[in-house]
C-alpha positions in Angstrom: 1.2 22.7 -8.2 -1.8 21.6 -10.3 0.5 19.5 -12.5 2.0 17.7 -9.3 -1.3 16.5 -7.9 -2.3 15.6 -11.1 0.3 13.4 -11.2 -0.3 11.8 -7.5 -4.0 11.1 -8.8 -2.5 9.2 -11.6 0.0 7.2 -9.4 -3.5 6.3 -7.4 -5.4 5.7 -10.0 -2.8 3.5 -12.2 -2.7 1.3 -8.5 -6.4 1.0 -8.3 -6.3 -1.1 -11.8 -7.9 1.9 -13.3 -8.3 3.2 -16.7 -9.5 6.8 -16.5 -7.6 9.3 -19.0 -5.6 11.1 -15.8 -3.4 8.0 -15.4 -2.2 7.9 -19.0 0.4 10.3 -19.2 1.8 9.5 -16.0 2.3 5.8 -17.4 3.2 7.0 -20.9 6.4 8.7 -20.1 8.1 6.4 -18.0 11.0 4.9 -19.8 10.6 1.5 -20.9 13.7 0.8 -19.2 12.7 1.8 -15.8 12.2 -1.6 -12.9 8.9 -0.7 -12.4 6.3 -3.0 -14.6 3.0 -2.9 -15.4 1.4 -6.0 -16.5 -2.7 -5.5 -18.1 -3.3 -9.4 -18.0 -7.1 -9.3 -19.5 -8.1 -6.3 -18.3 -6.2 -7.2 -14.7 -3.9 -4.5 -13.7 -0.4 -6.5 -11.5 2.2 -4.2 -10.7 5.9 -5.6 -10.4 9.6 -5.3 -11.1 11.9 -6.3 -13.9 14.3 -7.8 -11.2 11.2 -9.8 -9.6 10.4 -11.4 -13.5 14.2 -11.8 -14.7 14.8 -13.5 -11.0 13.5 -17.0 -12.8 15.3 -16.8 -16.7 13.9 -19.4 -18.1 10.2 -18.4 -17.8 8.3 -17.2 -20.3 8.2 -13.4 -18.5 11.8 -14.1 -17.5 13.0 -13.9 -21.1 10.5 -11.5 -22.3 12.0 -8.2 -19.8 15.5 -9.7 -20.3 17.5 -6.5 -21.1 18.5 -8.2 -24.0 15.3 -8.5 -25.5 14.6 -5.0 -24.8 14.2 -4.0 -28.2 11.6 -6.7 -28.7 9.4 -5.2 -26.1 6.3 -4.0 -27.3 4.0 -1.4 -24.6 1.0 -0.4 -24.7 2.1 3.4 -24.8 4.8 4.1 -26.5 8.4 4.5 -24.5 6.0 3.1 -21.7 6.4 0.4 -19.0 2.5 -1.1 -19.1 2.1 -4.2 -21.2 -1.3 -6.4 -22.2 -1.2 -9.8 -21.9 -4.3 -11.8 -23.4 -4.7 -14.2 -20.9 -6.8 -15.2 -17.8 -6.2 -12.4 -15.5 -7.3 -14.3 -12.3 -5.3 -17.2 -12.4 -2.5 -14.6 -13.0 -2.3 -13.5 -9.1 -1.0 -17.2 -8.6 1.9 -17.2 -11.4 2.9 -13.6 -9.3 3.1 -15.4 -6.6 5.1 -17.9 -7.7 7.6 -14.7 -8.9 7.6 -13.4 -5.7 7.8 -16.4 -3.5 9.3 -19.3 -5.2 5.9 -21.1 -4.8 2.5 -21.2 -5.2 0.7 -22.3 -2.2 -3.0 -23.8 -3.3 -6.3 -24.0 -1.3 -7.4 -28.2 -2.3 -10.8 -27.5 -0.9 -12.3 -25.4 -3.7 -9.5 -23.7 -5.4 -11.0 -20.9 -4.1 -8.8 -17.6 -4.5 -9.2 -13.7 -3.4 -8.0 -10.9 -5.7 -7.3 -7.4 -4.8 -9.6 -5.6 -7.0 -12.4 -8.8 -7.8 -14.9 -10.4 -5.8 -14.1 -14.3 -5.0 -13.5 -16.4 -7.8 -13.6 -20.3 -8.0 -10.7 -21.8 -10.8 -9.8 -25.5 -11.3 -6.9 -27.7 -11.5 -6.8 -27.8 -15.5 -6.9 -24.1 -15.7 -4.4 -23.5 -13.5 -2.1 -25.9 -15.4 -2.8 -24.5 -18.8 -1.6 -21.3 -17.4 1.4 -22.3 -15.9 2.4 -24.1 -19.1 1.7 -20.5 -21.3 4.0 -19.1 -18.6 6.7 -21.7 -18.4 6.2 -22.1 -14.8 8.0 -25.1 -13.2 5.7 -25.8 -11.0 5.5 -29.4 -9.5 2.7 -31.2 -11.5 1.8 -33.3 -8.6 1.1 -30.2 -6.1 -1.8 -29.4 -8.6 -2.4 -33.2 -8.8 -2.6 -33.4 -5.2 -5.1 -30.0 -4.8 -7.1 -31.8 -7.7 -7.5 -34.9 -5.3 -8.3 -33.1 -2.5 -10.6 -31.1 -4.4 -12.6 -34.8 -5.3 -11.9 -36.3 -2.4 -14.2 -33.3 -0.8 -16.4 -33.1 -3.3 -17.4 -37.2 -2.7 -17.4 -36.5 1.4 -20.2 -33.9 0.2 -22.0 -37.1 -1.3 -21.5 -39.8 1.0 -23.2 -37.4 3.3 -25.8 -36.7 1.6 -26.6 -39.7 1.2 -26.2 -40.7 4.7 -28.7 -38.0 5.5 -31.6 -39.5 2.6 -31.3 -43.1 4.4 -31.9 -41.2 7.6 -35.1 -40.1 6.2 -36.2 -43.4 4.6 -35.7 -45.0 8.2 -38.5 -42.8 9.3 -40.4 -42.6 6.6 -39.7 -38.6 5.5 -40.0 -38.1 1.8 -38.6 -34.6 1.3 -35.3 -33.2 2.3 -34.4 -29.4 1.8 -31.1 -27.9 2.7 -30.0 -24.7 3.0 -26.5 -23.6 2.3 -25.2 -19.8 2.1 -22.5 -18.3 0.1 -21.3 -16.8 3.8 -21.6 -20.1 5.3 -23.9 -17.9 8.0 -27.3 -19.4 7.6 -26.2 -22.8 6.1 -27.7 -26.2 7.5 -28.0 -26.5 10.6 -28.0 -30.5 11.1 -25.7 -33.2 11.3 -22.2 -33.6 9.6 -23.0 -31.1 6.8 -23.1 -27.9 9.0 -19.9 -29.0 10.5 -18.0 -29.8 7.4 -19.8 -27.8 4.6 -20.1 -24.6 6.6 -18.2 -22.5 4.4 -18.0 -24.4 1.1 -20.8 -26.2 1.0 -22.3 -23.3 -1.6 -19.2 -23.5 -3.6 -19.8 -27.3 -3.7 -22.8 -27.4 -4.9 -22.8 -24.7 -7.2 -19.8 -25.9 -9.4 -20.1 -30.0 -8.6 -23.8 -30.5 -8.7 -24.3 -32.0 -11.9 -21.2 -34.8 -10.7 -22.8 -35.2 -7.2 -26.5 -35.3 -8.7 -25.1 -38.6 -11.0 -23.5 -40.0 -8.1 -26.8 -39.7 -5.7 -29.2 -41.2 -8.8 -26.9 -44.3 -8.5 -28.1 -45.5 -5.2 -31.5 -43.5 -6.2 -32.6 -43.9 -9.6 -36.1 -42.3 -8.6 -35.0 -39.3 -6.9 -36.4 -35.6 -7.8 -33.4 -32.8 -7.5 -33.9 -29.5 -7.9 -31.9 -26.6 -7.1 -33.2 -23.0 -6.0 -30.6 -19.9 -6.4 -31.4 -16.6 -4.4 -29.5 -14.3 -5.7 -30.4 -11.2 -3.2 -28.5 -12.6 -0.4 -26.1 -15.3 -2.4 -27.8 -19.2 -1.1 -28.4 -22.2 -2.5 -31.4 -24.5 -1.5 -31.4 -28.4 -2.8 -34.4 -29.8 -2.3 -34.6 -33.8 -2.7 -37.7 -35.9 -2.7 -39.5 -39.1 -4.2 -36.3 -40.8 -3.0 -38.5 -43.8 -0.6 -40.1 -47.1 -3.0 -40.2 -50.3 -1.2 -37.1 -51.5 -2.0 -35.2 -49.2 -0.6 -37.7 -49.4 2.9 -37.2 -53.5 2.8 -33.4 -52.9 2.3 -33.1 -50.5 5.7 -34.9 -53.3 7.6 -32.9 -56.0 6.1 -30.0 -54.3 6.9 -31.1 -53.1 10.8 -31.8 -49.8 10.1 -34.0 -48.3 12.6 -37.6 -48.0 11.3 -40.2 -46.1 13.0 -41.3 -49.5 14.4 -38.0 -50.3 15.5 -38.0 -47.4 17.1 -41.4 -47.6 19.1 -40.0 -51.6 20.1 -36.5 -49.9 21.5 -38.9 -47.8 23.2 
C-alpha cells in the first residue's frame, strides 16, 4: 500500500514539472517505448505523446520519436521516456501547440503568452522564429511577420499619443507630465486615449519598447527630460516627462491654431 501511493505522489509530482527524488523511479522504469513523453525543454517540464509528435514527420521531433529511430533515442534515465532538450523552454508551449492543433495562434499586441507552471512572460517575433526554425516547424513566415507589425504598429499608436498628450500641455503652458501605468492595468492613467487603449499593455509597452519610443519622442523634442520609475512591490511603471516647452515649440502651437491659454480666455 505504501509503495502504491508512493507511486500516485510521483505521477503528481512528475505533472507539476517537479524534480524531487519521489518522481524518479516512477519515470525511470517506464519503457522507452511507451506513447507517453516527457519533454524537459530548459528546465520546462511538457508532457505529450509519440502519436501527437510523429503526427507531423517531417519535423524535427517528428523524426526524432520515429520508431525507427528508436535506437537513437537518448533519455534522461535509462529505459526511460523523459528527455532534455537545451532550448528556450517558454517559447516551447507554442511549438506544442502547433503539435496539437495544426497552428499556432499569436497575440500581435505584445507577444505576450501564459505558461502553466511560470508567471507571464513577454517573447518577440525573432525568437519565436529562431525556434521554429531549430524545430522544423512550417509555420507561415508571414503570420509572425504580420504579429511583428502589429506589434510596431502598437508600439507607434503608444507614441503618437504621447505625443499628442505633450502638445496638450505646451498649449497651456504645463511643463511636467507623469503617467502612471500598472502591470494589472488596474491603477493605470486615468486620462485621455491612453487609459482607453493602454489599459492592459501599456506596462508591457513601456517596459520592453522604451528606449525605441524615448528616440522617437526626442525627434519632435530634442530637449525633453525622460525618466522612468519601476516599483517593484506592487509591479508599475511611472514616466515622467518634463523640460519639453522652449519657444519654438509655444510659437509653433500658435502658428498652427493650437489653443493657448490666451486663446482660451478670448473663446471665453
Amino acid at each position: 500500500m505504501k509503495r502504491q501511493n508512493s507511486s500516485r505522489n510521483s505521477y503528481r509530482n512528475s505533472h507539476r514539472g517537479s524534480y524531487r527524488k519521489n518522481s524518479y523511479k516512477s519515470r525511470n522504469v517506464t519503457n522507452s517505448t511507451s506513447d507517453r513523453i516527457i519533454l524537459n525543454v530548459g528546465g520546462i517540464i511538457h508532457e505529450t505523446t509519440r502519436s501527437t509528435l510523429t503526427s507531423y514527420p517531417q519535423t524535427m521531433l517528428g523524426r526524432m520519436f520515429d520508431p525507427a529511430n528508436t535506437a537513437m533515442l537518448k533519455p534522461t534515465y535509462p529505459n526511460g521516456n523523459e528527455y532534455f532538450i537545451d532550448r528556450n523552454g517558454h517559447v516551447f508551449y507554442y511549438i506544442m501547440e502547433f503539435y496539437r492543433n495544426g497552428d499556432v495562434l499569436l497575440d500581435e499586441r505584445t507577444f505576450k503568452i501564459t505558461l502553466p507552471y511560470h508567471d507571464e512572460t513577454l517573447i518577440s517575433g525573432q525568437i519565436l522564429r529562431r525556434e521554429f526554425d531549430y524545430f522544423q516547424i512550417p509555420i507561415l513566415e508571414n503570420k509572425i511577420e504580420l504579429a511583428e507589425r502589429r506589434g510596431a504598429a502598437l508600439v507607434d499608436e503608444f507614441a503618437d499619443l504621447l505625443e499628442e498628450e505633450i502638445v496638450q500641455s505646451i498649449s497651456k503652458i504645463i511643463n511636467r507630465i507623469a503617467i502612471l501605468f500598472c502591470e494589472n492595468g488596474s491603477d493605470s492613467y486615468q486620462k485621455g486615449e491612453f487609459i482607453r487603449n493602454f489599459h492592459k499593455s501599456g506596462y508591457a509597452i513601456l517596459k520592453h519598447f522604451a528606449n525605441r519610443i524615448k528616440a522617437r519622442i526626442e525627434i519632435q523634442f530634442p530637449s525633453i527630460g525622460w525618466q522612468i520609475v519601476e516599483y517593484n512591490n506592487d509591479p508599475s511603471m511611472r514616466l515622467i516627462l518634463t523640460n519639453f516647452i522652449n519657444i519654438e515649440n509655444v510659437m509653433d502651437l500658435i502658428k498652427s491654431g493650437q489653443n493657448t491659454p490666451e486663446n482660451n480666455e478670448e473663446n471665453e
